[in-house]
C-alpha positions in Angstrom: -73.4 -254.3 -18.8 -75.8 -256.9 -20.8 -79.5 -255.6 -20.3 -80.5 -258.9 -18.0 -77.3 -258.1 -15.6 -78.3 -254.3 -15.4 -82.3 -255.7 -14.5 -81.0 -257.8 -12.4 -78.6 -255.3 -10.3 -81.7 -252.7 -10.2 -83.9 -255.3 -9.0 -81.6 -256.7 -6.3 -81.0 -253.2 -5.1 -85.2 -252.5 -5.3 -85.6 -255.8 -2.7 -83.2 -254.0 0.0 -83.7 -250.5 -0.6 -86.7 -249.9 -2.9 -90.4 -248.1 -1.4 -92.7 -250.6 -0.6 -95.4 -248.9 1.8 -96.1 -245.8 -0.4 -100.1 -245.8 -0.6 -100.5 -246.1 -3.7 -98.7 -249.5 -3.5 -101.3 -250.8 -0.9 -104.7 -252.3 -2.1 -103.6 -251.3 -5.9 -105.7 -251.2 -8.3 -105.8 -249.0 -11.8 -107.6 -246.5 -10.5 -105.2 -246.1 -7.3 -102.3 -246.1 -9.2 -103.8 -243.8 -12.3 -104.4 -241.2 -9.7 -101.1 -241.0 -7.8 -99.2 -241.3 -11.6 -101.2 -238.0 -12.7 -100.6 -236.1 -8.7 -96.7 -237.4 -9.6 -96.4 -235.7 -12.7 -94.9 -232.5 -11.8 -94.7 -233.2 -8.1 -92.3 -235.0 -5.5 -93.7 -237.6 -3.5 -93.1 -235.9 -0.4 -95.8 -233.5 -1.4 -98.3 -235.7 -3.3 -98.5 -238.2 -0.1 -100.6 -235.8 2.1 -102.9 -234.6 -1.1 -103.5 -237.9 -2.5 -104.6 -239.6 1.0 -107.1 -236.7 1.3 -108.4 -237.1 -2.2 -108.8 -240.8 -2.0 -110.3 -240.4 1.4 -113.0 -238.5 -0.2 -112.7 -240.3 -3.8 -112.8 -243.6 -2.8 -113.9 -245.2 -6.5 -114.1 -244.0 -10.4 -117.7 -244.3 -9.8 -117.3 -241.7 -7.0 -115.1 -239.0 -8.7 -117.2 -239.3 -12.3 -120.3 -238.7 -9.9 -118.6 -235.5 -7.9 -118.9 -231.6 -9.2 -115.7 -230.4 -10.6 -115.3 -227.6 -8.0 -115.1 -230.3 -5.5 -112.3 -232.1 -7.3 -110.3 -228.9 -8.3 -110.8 -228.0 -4.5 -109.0 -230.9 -3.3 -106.3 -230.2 -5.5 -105.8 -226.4 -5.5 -102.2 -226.3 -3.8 -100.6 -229.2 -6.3 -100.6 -226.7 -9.4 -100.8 -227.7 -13.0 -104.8 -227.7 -12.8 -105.3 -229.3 -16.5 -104.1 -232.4 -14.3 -107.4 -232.4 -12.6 -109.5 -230.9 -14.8 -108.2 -233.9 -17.0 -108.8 -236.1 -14.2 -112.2 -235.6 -13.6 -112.8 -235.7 -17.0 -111.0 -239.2 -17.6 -113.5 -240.2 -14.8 -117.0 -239.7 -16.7 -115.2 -241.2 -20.2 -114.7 -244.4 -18.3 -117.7 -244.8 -16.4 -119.9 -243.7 -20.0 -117.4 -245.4 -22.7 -115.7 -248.2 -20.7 -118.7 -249.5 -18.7 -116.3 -248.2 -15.5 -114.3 -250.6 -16.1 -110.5 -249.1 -16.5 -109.3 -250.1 -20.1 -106.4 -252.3 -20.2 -104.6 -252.1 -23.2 -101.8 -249.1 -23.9 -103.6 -247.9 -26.8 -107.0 -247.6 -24.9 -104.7 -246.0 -22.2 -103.0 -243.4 -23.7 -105.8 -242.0 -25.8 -107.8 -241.4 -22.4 -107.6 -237.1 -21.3 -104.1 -236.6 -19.4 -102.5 -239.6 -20.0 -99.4 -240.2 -21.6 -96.8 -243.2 -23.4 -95.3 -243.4 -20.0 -97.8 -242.6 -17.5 -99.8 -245.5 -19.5 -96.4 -248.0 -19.3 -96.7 -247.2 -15.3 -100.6 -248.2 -15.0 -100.1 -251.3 -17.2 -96.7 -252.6 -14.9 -97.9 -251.3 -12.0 -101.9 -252.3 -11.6 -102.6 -254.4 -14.2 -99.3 -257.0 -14.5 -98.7 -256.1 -18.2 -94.6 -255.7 -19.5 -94.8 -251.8 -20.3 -91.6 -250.0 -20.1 -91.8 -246.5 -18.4 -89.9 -242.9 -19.0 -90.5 -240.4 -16.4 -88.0 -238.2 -15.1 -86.4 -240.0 -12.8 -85.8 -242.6 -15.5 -84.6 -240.5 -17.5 -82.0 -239.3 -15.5 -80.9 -242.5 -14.5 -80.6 -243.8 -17.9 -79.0 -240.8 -19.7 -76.0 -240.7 -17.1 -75.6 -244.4 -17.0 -75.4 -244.1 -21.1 -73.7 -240.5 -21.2 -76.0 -239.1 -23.4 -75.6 -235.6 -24.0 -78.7 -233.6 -24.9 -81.9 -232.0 -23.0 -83.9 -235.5 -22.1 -87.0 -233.9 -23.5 -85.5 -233.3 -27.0 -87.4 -235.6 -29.5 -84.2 -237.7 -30.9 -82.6 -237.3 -27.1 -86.2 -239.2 -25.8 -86.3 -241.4 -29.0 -82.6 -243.2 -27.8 -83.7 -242.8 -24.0 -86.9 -245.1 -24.9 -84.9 -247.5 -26.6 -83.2 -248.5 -23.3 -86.1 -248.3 -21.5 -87.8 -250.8 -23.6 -84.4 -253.2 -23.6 -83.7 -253.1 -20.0 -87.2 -253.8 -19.0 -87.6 -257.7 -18.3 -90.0 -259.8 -18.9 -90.0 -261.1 -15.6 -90.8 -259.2 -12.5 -91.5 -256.1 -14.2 -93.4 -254.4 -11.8 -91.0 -254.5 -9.4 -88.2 -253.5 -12.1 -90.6 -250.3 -12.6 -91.1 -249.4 -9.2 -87.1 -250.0 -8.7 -86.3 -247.6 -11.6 -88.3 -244.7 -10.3 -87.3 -245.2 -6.6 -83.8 -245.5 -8.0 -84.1 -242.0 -9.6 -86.0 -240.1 -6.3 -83.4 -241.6 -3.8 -79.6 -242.2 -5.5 -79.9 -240.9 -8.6 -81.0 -237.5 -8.0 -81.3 -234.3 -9.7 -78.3 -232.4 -7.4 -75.6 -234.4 -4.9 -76.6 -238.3 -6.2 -75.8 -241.0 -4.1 -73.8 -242.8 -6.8 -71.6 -244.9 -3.9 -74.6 -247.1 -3.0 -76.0 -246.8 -6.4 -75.9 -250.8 -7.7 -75.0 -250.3 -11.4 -72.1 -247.2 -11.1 -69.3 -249.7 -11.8 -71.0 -249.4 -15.2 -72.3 -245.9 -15.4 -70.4 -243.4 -17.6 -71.3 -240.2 -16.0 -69.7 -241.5 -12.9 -67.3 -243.0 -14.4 -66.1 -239.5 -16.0 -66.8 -237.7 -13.1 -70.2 -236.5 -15.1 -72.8 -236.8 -12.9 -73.1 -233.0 -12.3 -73.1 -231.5 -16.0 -75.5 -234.9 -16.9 -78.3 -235.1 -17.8 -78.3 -231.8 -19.6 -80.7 -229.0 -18.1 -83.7 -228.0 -20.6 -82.5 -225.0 -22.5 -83.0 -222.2 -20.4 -85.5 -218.9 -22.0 -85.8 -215.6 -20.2 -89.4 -215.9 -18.8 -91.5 -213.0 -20.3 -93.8 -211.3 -17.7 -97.1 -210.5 -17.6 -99.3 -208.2 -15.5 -102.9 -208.7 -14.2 -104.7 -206.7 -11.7 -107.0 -208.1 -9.6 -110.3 -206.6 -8.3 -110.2 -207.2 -4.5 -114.1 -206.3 -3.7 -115.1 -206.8 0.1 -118.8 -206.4 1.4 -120.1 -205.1 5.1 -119.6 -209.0 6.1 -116.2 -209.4 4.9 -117.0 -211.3 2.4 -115.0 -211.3 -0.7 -116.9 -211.7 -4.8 -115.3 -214.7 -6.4 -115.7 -215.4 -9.7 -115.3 -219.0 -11.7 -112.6 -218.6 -14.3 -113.0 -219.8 -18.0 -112.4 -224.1 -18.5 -109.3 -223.1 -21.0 -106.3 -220.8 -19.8 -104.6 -220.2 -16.5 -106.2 -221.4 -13.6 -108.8 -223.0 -16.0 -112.4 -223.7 -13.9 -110.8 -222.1 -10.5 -112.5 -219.8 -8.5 -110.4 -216.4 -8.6 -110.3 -212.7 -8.0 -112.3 -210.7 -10.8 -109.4 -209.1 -12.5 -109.2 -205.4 -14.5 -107.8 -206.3 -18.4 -105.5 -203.3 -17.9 -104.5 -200.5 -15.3 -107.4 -198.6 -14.6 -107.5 -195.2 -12.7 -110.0 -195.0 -10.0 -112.9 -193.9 -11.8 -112.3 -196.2 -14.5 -112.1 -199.6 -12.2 -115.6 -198.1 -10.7 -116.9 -198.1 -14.0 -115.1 -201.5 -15.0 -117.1 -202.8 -11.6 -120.5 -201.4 -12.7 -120.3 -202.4 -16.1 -118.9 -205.7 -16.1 -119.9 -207.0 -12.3 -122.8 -205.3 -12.1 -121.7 -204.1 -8.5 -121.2 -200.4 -7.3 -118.0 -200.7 -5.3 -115.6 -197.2 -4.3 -111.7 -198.1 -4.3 -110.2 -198.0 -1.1 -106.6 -198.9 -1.4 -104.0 -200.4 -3.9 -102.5 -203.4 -2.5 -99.1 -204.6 -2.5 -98.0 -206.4 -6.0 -96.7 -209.8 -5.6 -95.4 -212.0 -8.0 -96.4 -216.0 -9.4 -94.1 -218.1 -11.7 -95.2 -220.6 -14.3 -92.7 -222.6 -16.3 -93.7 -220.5 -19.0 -93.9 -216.8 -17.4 -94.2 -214.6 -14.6 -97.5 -213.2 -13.7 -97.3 -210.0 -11.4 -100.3 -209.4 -10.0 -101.5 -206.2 -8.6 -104.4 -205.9 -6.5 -106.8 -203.3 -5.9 -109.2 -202.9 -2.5 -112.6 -202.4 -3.0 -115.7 -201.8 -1.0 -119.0 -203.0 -2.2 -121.8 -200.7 -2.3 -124.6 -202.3 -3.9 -125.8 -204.5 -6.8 -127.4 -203.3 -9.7 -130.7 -204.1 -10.8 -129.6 -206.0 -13.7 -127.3 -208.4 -12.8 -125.1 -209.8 -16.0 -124.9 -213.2 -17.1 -121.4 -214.9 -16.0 -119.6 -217.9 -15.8 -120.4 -217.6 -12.1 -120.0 -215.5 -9.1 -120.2 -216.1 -5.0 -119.1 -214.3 -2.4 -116.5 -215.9 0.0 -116.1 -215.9 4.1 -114.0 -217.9 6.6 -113.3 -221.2 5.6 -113.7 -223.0 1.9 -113.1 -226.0 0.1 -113.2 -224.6 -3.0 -110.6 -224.3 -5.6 -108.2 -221.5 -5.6 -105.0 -221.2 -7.4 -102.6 -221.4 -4.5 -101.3 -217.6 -5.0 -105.0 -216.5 -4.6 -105.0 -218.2 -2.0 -102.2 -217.2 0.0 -103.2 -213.7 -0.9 -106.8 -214.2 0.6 -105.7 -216.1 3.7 -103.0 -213.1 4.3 -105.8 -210.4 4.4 -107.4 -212.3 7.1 -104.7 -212.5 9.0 -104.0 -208.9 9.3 -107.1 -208.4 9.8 -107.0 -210.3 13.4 -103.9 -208.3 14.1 
């Protein structure tokens, strides 16, 4: 199949079947689409729809998310993982509005070098908000050009990607490129999926290898697959006469980077020695109550088992340390949690009512 008659089949399908109502496709502009592209990575659309109305609801212009705290904007993510992506987000907000006069750059290299953004997440701003020819290689592109070719390999393998942008950049037209962008990624989330594709309404199989050879299951190739180490925290579950529960803010860099969390113990502590840990490193007198129930969390790099520990708060010392910040949390909060914490916190309150 010539590169125009494989544009031209995507595009013909993309007129009767493609998403044209998603909202980031209405009233687009850069910032719009820069904002869905970053909640994408990582994340179906099915999820991102509900948290990216909410944030643009609430972060209605650049101007307006350089200007807001970074609690705020980690608050109306926490639930979408991957924090950096915010974190990143947020920054990318201020380096506009100080370097680019708030206006959003418009060339790939000023694209790409901004915090977060990548060759293809750039290619997608470009084709999608600012009617520039910028070929795109997410996932679902990926996947759609590595069965229609029969490439064998992990997609994220560096001479695997290297041939996978090659086609990207030749199939790409030079007219009605947007729409050929659009079609590619819609092609990917709807037919050409990850398990049970669609390939008998898919508009170039006639020409696809993998279905062709019956391939579509064993293509693309998985990433190699490593046995997850795991790792334990515990976490210092300290409640006052009000129910209230000590927060702390977490570190910029590492997991849940700039979160609000649990205080956690470095190691497992007896009883005496988490009261200690409490005195010495909260500056709060707390007793232990009870050992909670372990649960675990899963990164794509490891699995973090995380033991809690019940404790009641006495008093504060005198002295209170400097730290990266501490509050104590009741009832309802918009602030940013990592989702596990979360569900952990919400879960105590629960049984409480029971």
């Amino acid at each position: 199949m010539s590169p125009i008659h494989f544009s031209q089949s995507i595009l013909e399908w993309f007129d009767d079947n493609g998403r044209k109502n998603l909202p980031w496709q209405l009233n687009k502009s850069p910032y719009r689409v820069w904002v869905s592209e970053i909640m994408l990575q990582q994340t179906q659309v099915t999820t991102v729809i509900g948290y990216y109305n909410r944030f643009m609801v609430r972060f209605t212009s650049l101007q307006c998310l350089a200007e807001a705290d970074e609690d705020e904007v980690l608050g109306y993510w926490a639930g979408l993982g991957y924090y950096a992506r915010a974190r990143n987000l947020h920054k990318t907000a201020k380096l506009i509005i100080s370097e680019h006069q708030g206006q959003f750059p418009t060339t790939h290299t000023e694209i790409e070098a901004l915090p977060g953004i990548g060759r293809s997440t750039a290619g997608a701003i470009l084709s999608l908000s600012l009617n520039t020819r910028s070929p795109i290689l997410d996932g679902n592109v990926k996947r759609v050009l590595a069965r229609f070719h029969g490439i064998e390999g992990w997609t994220g393998h560096p001479s695997i990607a290297k041939e996978l942008w090659y086609w990207a950049e030749l199939y790409t037209p030079q007219d009605r490129f947007t729409d050929y962008t659009q079609a590619m990624m819609d092609l990917g989330a709807t037919l050409c999926t990850r398990s049970k594709p669609n390939c008998l309404q898919c508009p170039i199989k006639a020409s696809c290898r993998a279905y062709i050879e019956h391939r579509t299951k064993a293509l693309p190739f998985p990433k190699p697959k490593k046995t997850l180490p795991v790792k334990h925290r515990w976490l210092l579950h300290i409640e006052n006469n009000k129910h209230e529960v000590f927060i702390e803010k977490r570190p910029p860099s590492g997991i849940w980077g700039s979160l609000w969390s649990l205080p956690e113990a470095p190691y497992p502590l007896d009883d005496y020695e988490i009261v200690h840990y409490c005195r010495e490193h909260l500056s709060l007198e707390c007793s232990v109550s009870t050992h909670g129930t372990s649960f675990k969390h899963t990164f794509s790099h490891y699995h973090l088992i995380l033991h809690p520990i019940k404790l009641t708060y006495e008093s504060s010392l005198p002295t209170i340390k400097e730290s990266f910040g501490s509050m104590w949390l009741k009832g309802n909060h918009e602030l940013g949690l990592p989702a596990p914490i979360r569900i952990y916190i919400d879960t105590i309150e629960e049984e409480k009512k029971v």
